[in-house]
PDB file of N, CA, C and O in Angstrom:
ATOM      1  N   UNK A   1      -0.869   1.022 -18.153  1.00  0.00           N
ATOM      2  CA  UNK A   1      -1.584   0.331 -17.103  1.00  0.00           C
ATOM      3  C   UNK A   1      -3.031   0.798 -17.113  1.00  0.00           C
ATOM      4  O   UNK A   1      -3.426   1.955 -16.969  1.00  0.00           O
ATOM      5  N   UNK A   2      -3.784  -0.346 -17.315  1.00  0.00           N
ATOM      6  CA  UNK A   2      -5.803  -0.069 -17.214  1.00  0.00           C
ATOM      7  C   UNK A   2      -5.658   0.234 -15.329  1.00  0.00           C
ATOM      8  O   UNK A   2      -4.937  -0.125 -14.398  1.00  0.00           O
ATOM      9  N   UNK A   3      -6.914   1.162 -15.586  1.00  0.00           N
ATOM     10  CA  UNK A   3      -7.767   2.119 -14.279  1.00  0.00           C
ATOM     11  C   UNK A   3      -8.476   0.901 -13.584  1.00  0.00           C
ATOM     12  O   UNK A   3      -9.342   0.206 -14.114  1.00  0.00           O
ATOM     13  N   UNK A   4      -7.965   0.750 -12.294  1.00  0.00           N
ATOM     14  CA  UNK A   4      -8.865  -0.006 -11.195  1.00  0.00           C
ATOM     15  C   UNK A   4     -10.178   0.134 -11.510  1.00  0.00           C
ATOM     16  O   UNK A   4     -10.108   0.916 -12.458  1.00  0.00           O
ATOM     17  N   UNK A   5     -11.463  -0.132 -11.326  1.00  0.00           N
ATOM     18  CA  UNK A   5     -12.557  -0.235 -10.776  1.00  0.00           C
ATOM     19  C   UNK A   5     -12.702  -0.613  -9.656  1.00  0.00           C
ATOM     20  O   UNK A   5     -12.030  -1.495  -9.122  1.00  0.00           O
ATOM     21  N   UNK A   6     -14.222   0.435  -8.808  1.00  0.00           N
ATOM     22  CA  UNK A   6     -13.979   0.570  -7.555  1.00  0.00           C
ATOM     23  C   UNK A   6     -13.860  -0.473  -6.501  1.00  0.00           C
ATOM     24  O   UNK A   6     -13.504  -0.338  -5.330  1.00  0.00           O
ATOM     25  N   UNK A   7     -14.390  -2.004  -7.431  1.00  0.00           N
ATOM     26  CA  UNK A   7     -14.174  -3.009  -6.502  1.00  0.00           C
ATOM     27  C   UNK A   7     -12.663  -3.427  -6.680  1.00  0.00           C
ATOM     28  O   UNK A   7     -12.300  -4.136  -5.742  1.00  0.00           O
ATOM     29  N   UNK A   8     -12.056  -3.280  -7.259  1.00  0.00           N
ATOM     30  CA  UNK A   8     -10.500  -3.787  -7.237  1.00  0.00           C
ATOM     31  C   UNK A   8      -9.904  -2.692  -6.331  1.00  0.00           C
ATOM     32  O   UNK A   8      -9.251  -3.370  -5.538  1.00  0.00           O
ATOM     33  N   UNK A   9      -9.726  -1.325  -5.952  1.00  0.00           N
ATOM     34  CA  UNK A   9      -9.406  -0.667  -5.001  1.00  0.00           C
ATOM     35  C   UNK A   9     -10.404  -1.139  -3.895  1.00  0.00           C
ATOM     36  O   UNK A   9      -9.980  -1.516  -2.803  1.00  0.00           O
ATOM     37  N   UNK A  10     -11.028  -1.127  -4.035  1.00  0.00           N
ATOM     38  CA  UNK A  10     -11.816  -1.819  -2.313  1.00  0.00           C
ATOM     39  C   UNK A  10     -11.269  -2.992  -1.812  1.00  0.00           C
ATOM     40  O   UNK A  10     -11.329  -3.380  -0.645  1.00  0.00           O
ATOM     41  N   UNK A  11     -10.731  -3.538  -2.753  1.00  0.00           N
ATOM     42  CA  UNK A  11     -10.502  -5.208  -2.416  1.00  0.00           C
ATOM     43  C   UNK A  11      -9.367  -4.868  -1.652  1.00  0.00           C
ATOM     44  O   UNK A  11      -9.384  -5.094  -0.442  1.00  0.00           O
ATOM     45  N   UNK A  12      -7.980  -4.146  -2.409  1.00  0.00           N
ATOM     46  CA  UNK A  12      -6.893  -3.177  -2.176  1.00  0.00           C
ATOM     47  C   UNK A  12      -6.413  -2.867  -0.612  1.00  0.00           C
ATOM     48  O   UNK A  12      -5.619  -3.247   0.250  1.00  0.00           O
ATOM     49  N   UNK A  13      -7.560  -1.818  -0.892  1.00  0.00           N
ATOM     50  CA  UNK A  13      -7.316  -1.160   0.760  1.00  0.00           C
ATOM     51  C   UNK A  13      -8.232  -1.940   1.981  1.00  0.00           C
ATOM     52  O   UNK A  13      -8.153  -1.662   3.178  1.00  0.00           O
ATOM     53  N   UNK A  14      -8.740  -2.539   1.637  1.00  0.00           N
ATOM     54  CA  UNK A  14     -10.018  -3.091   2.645  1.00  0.00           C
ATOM     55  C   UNK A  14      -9.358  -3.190   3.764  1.00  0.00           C
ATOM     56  O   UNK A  14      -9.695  -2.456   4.693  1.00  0.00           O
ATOM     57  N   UNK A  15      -8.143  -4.228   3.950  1.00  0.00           N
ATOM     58  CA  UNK A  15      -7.142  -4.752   5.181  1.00  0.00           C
ATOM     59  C   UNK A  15      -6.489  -3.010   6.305  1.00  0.00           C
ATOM     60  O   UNK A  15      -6.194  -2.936   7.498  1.00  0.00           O
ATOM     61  N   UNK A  16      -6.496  -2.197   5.489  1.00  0.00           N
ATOM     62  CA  UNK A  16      -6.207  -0.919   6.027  1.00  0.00           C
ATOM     63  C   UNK A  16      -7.434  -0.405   6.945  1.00  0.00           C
ATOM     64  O   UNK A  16      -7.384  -0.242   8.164  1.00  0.00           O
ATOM     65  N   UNK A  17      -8.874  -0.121   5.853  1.00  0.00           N
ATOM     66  CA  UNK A  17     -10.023   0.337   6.185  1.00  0.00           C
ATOM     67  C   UNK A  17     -10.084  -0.490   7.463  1.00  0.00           C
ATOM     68  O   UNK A  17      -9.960   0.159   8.502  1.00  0.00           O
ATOM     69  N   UNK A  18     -10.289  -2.105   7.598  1.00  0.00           N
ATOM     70  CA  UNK A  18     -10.477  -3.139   8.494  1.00  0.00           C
ATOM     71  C   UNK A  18      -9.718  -2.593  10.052  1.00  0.00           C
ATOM     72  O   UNK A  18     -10.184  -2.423  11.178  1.00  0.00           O
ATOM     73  N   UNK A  19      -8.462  -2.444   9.517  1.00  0.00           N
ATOM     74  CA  UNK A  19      -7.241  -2.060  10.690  1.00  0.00           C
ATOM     75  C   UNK A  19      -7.877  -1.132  11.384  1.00  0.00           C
ATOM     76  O   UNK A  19      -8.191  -1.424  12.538  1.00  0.00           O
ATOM     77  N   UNK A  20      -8.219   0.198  10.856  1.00  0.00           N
ATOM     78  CA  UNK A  20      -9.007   1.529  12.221  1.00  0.00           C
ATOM     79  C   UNK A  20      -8.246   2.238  10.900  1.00  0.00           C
ATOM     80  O   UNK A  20      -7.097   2.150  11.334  1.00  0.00           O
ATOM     81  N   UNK A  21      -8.138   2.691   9.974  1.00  0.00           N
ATOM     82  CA  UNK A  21      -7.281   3.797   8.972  1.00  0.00           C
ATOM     83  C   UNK A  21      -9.113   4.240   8.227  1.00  0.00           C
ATOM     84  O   UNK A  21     -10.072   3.531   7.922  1.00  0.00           O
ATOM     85  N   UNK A  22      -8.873   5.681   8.191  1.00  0.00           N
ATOM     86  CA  UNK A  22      -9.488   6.391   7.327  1.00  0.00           C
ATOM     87  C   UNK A  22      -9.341   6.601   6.111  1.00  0.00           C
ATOM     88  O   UNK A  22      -8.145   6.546   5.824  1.00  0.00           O
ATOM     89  N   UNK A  23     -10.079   6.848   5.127  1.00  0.00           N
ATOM     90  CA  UNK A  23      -9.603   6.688   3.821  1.00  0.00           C
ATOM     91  C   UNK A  23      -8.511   7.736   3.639  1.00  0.00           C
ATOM     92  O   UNK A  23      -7.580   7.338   2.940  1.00  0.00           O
ATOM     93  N   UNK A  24      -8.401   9.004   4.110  1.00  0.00           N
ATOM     94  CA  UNK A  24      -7.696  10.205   4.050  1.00  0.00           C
ATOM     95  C   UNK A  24      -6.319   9.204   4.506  1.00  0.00           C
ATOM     96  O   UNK A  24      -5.510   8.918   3.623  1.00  0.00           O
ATOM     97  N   UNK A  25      -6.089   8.648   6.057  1.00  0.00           N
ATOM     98  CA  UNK A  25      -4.718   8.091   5.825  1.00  0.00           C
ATOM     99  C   UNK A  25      -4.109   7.058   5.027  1.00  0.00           C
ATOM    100  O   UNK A  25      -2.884   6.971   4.947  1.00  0.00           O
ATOM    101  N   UNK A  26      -4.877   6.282   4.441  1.00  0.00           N
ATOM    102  CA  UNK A  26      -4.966   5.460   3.048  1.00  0.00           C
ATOM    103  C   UNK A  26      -4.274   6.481   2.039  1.00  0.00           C
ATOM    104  O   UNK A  26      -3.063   6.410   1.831  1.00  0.00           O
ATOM    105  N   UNK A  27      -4.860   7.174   1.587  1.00  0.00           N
ATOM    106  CA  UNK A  27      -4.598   8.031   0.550  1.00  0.00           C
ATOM    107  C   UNK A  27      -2.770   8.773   0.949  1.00  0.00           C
ATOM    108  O   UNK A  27      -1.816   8.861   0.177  1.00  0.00           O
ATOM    109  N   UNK A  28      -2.852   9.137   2.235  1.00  0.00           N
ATOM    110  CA  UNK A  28      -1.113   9.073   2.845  1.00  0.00           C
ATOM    111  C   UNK A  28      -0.305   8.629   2.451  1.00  0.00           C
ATOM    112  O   UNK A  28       0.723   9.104   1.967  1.00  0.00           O
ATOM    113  N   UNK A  29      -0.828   7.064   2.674  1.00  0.00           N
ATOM    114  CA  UNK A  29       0.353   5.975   2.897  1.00  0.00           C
ATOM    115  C   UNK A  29       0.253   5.371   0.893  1.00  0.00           C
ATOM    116  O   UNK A  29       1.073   4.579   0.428  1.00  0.00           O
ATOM    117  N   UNK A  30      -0.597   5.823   0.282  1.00  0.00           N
ATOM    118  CA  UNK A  30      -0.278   5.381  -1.138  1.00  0.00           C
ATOM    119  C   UNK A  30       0.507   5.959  -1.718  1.00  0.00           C
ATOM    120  O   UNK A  30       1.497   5.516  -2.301  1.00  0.00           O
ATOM    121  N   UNK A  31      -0.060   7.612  -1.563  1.00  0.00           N
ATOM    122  CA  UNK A  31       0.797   8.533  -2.237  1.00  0.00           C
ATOM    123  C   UNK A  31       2.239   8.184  -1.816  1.00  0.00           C
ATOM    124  O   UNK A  31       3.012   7.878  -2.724  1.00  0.00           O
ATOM    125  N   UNK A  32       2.636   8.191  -0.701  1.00  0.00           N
ATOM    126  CA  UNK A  32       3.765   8.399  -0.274  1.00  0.00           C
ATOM    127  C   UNK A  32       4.989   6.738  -0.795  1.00  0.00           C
ATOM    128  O   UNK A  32       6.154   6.876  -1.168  1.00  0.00           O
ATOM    129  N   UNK A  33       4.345   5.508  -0.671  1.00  0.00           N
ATOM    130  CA  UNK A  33       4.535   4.499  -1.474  1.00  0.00           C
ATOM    131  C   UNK A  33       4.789   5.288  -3.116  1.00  0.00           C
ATOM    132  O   UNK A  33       5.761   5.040  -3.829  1.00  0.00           O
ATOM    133  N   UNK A  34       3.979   5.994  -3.375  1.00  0.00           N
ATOM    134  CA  UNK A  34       4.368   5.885  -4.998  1.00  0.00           C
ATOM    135  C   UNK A  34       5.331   7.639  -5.000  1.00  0.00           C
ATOM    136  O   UNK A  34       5.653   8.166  -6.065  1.00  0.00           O
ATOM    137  N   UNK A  35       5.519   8.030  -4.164  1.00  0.00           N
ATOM    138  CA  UNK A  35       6.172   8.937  -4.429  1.00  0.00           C
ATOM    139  C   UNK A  35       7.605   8.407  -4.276  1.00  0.00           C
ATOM    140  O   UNK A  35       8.465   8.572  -5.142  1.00  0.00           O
ATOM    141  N   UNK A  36       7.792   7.804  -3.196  1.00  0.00           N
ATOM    142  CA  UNK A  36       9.312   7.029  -2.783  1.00  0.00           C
ATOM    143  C   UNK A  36       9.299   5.811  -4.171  1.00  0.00           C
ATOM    144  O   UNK A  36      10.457   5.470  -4.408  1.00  0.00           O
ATOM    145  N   UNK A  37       8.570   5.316  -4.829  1.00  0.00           N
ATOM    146  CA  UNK A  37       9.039   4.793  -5.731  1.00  0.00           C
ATOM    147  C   UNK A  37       9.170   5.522  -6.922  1.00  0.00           C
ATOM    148  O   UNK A  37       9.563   4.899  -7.908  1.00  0.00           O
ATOM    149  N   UNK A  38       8.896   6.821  -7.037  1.00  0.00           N
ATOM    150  CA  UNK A  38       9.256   7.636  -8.339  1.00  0.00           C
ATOM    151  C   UNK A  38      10.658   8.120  -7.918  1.00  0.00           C
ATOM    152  O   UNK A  38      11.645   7.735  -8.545  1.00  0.00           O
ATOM    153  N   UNK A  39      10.736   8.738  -7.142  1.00  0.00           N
ATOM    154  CA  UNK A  39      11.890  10.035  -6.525  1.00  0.00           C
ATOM    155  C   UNK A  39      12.990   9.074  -5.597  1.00  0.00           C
ATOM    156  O   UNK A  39      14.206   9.260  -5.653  1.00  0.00           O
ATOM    157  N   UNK A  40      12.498   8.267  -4.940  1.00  0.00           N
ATOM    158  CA  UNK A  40      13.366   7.469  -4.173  1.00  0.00           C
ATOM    159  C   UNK A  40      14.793   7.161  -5.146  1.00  0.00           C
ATOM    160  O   UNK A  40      14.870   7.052  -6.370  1.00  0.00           O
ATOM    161  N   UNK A  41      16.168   7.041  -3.805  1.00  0.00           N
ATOM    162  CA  UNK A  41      17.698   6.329  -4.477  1.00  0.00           C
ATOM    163  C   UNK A  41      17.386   5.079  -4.589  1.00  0.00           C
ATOM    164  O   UNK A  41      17.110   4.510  -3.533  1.00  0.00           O
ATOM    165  N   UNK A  42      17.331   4.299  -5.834  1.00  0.00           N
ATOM    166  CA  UNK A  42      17.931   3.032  -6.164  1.00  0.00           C
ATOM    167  C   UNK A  42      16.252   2.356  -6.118  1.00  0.00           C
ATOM    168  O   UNK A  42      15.099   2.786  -6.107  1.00  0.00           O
ATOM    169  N   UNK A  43      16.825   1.293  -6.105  1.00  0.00           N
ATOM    170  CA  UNK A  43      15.010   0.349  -6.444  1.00  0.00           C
ATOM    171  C   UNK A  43      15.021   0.506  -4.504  1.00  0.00           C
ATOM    172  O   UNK A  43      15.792   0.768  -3.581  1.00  0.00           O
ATOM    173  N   UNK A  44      13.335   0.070  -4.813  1.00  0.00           N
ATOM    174  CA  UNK A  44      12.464  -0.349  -3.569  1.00  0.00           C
ATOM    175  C   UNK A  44      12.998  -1.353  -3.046  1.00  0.00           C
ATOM    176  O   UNK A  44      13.627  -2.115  -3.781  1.00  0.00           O
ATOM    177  N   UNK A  45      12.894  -1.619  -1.662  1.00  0.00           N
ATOM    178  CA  UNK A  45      13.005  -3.139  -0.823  1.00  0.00           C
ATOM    179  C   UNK A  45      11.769  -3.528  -0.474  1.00  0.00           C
ATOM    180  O   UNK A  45      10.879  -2.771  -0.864  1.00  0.00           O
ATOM    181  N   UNK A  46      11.434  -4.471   0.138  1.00  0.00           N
ATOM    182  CA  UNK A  46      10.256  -4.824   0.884  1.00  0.00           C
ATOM    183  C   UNK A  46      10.757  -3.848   2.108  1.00  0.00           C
ATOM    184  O   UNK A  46      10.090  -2.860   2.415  1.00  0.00           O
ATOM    185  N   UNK A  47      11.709  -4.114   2.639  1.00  0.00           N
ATOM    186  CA  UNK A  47      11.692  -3.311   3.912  1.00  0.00           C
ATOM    187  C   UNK A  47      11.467  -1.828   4.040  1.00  0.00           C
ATOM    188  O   UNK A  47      10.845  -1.340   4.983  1.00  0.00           O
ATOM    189  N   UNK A  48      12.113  -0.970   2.839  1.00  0.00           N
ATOM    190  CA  UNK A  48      11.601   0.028   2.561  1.00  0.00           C
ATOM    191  C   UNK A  48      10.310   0.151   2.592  1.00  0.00           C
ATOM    192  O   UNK A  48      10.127   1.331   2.890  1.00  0.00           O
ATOM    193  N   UNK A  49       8.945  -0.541   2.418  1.00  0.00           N
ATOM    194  CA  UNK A  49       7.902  -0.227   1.729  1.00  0.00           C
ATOM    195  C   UNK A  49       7.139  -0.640   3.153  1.00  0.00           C
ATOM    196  O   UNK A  49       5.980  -0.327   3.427  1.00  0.00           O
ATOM    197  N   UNK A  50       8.099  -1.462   4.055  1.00  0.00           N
ATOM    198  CA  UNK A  50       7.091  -1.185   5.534  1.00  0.00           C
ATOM    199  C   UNK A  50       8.031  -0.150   6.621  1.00  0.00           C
ATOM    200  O   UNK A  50       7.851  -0.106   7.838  1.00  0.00           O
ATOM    201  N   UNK A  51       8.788   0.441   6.057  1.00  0.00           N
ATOM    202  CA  UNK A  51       9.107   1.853   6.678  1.00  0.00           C
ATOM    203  C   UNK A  51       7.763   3.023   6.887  1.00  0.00           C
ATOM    204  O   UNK A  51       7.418   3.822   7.758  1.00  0.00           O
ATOM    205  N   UNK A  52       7.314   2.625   5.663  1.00  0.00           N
ATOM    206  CA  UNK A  52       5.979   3.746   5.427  1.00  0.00           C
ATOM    207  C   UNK A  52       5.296   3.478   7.358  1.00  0.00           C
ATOM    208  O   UNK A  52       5.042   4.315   8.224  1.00  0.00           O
ATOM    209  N   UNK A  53       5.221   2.169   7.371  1.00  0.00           N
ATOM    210  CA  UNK A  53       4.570   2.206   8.268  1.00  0.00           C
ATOM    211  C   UNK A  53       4.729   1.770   9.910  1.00  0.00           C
ATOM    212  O   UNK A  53       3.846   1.433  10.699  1.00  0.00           O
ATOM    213  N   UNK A  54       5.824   1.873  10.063  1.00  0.00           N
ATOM    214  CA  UNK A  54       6.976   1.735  10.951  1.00  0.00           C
ATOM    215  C   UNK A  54       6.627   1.915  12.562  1.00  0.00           C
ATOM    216  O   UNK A  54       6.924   1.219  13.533  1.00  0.00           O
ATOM    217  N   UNK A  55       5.746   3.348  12.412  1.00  0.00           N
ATOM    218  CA  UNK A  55       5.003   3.677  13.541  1.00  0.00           C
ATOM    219  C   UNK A  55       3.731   3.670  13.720  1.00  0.00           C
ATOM    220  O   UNK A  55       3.003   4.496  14.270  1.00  0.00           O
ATOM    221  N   UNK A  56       3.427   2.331  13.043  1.00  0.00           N
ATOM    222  CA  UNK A  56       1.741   2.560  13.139  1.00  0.00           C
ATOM    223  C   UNK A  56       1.551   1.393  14.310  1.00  0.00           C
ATOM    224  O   UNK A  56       2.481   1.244  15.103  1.00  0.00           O
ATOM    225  N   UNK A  57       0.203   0.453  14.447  1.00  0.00           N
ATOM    226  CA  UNK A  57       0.292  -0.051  15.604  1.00  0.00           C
ATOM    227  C   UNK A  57       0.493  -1.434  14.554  1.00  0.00           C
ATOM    228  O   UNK A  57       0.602  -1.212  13.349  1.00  0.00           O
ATOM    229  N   UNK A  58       0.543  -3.123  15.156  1.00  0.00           N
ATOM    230  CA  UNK A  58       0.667  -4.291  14.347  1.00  0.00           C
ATOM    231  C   UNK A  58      -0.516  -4.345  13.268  1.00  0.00           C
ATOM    232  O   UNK A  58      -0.491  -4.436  12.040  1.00  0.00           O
ATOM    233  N   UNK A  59      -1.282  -4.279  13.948  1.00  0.00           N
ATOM    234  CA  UNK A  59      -2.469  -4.292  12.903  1.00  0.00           C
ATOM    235  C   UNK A  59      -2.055  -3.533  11.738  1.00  0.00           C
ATOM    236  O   UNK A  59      -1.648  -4.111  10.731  1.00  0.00           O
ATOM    237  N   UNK A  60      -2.142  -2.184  11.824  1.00  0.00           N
ATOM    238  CA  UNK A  60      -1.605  -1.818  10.700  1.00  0.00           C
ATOM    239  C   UNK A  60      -0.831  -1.973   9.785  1.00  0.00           C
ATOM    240  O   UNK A  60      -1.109  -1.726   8.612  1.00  0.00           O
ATOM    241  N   UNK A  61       0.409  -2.466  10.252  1.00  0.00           N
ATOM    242  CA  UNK A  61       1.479  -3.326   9.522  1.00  0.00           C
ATOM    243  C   UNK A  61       1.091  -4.339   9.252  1.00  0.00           C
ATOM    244  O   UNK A  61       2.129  -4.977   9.075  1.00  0.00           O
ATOM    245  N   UNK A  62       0.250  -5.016   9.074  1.00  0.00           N
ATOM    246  CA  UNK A  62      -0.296  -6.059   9.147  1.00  0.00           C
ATOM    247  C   UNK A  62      -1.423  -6.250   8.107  1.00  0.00           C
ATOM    248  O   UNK A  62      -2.007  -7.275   7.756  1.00  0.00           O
ATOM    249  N   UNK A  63      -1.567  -4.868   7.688  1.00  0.00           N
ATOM    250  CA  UNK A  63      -3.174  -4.973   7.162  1.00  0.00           C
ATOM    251  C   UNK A  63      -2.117  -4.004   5.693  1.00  0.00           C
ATOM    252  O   UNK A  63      -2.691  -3.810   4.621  1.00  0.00           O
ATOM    253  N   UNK A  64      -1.019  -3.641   5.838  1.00  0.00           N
ATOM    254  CA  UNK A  64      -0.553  -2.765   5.210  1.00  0.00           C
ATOM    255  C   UNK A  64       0.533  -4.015   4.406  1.00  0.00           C
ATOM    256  O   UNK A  64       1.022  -3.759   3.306  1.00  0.00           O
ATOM    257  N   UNK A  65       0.717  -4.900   4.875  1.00  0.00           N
ATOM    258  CA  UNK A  65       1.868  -6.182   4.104  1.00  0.00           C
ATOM    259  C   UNK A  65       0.656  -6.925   3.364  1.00  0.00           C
ATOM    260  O   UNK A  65       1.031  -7.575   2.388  1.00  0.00           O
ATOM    261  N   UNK A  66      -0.627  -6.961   3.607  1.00  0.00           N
ATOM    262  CA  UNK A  66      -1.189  -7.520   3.079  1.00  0.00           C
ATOM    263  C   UNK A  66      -2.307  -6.066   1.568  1.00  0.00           C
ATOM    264  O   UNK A  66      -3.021  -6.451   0.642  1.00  0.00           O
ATOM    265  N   UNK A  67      -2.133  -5.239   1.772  1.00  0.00           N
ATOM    266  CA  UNK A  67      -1.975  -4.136   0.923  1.00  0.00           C
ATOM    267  C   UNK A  67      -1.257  -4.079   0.038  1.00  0.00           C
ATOM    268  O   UNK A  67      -1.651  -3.862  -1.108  1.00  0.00           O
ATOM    269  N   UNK A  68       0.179  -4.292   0.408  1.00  0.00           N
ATOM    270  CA  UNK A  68       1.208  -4.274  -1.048  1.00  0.00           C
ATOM    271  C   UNK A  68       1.085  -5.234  -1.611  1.00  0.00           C
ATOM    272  O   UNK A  68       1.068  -5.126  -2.837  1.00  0.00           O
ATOM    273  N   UNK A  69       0.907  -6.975  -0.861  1.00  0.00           N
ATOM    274  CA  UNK A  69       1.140  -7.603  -1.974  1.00  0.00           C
ATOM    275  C   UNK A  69      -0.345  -8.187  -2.672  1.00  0.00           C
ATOM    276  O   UNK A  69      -0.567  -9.203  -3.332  1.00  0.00           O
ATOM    277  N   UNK A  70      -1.188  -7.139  -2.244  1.00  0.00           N
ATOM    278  CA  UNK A  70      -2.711  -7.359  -3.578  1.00  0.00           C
ATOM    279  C   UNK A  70      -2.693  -6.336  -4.793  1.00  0.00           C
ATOM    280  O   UNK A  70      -3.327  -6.329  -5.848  1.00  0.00           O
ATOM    281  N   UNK A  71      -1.405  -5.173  -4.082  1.00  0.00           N
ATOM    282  CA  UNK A  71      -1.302  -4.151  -5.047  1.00  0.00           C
ATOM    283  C   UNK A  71       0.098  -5.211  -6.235  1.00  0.00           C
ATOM    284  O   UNK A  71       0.148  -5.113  -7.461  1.00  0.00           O
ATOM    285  N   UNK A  72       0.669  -5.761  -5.702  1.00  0.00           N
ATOM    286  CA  UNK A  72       1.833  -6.746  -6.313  1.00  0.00           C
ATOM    287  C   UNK A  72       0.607  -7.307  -7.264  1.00  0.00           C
ATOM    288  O   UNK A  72       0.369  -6.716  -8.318  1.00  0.00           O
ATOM    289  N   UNK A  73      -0.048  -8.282  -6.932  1.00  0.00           N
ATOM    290  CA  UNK A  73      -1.164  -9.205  -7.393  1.00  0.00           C
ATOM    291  C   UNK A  73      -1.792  -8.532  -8.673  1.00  0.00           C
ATOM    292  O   UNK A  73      -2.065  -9.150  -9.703  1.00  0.00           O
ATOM    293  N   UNK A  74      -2.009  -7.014  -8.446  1.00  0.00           N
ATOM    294  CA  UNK A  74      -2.627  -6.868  -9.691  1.00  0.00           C
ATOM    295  C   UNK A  74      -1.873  -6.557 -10.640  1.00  0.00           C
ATOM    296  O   UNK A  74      -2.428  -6.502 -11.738  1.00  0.00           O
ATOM    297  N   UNK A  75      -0.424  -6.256 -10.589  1.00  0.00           N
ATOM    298  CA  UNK A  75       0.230  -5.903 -11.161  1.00  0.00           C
ATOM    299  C   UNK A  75       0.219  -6.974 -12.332  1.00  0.00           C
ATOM    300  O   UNK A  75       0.082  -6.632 -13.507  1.00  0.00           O
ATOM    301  N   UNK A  76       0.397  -8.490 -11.873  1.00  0.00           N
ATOM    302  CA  UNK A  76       0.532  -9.141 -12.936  1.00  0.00           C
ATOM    303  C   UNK A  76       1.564  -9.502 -13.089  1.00  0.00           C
ATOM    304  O   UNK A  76       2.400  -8.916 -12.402  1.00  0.00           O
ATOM    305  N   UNK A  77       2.104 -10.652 -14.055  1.00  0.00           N
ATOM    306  CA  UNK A  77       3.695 -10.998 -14.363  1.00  0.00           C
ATOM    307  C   UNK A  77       4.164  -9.947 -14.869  1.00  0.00           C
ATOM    308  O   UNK A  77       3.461  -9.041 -15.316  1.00  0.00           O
ATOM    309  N   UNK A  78       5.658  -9.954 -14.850  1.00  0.00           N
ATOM    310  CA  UNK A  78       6.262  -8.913 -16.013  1.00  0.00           C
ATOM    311  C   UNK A  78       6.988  -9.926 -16.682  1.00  0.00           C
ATOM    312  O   UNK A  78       7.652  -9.651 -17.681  1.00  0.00           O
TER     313      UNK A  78
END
C-alpha cells in the first residue's frame, strides 16, 4: 500500500477535525481502528468499527461514519 499525502489524510480526518476532535484524539480513534483490526477475533463489522465511538456525542459518530468510509474509498477495489 502507497503513503497518503498530506492532502489525502486531511481530506480523511477533516469530518472529525470539523466535529470538535483534536488531532491527538484522531490519532486515538485510528490507532485503535487498526489495532482491533490486526489483534481483533474474527473479521471487522461495520458495527464494530462504530463501537470505537459509541460514547462520543452524534456529531462525532457522524463525522467518524463518514471517516471510515473515505478511508474504505481509498482503499480501492480488491
Amino acid at each position: 500500500m502507497e503513503q497518503l499525502d498530506r492532502t489525502q489524510v486531511r481530506r480523511v480526518i477533516e469530518p472529525l477535525l470539523e466535529a470538535g476532535l483534536t488531532i491527538d484524539q484522531v490519532e486515538v480513534l485510528v490507532f485503535r481502528l487498526g489495532f482491533e483490526a490486526v489483534v481483533g477475533a474474527g473479521p471487522g463489522t461495520v458495527a464494530g468499527v462504530h463501537t470505537l465511538v459509541a460514547a462520543e456525542s452524534p456529531e462525532v459518530q457522524a463525522a467518524w461514519a463518514v471517516t471510515v468510509g473515505r478511508m474504505i474509498e481509498l482503499a480501492g477495489p480488491t
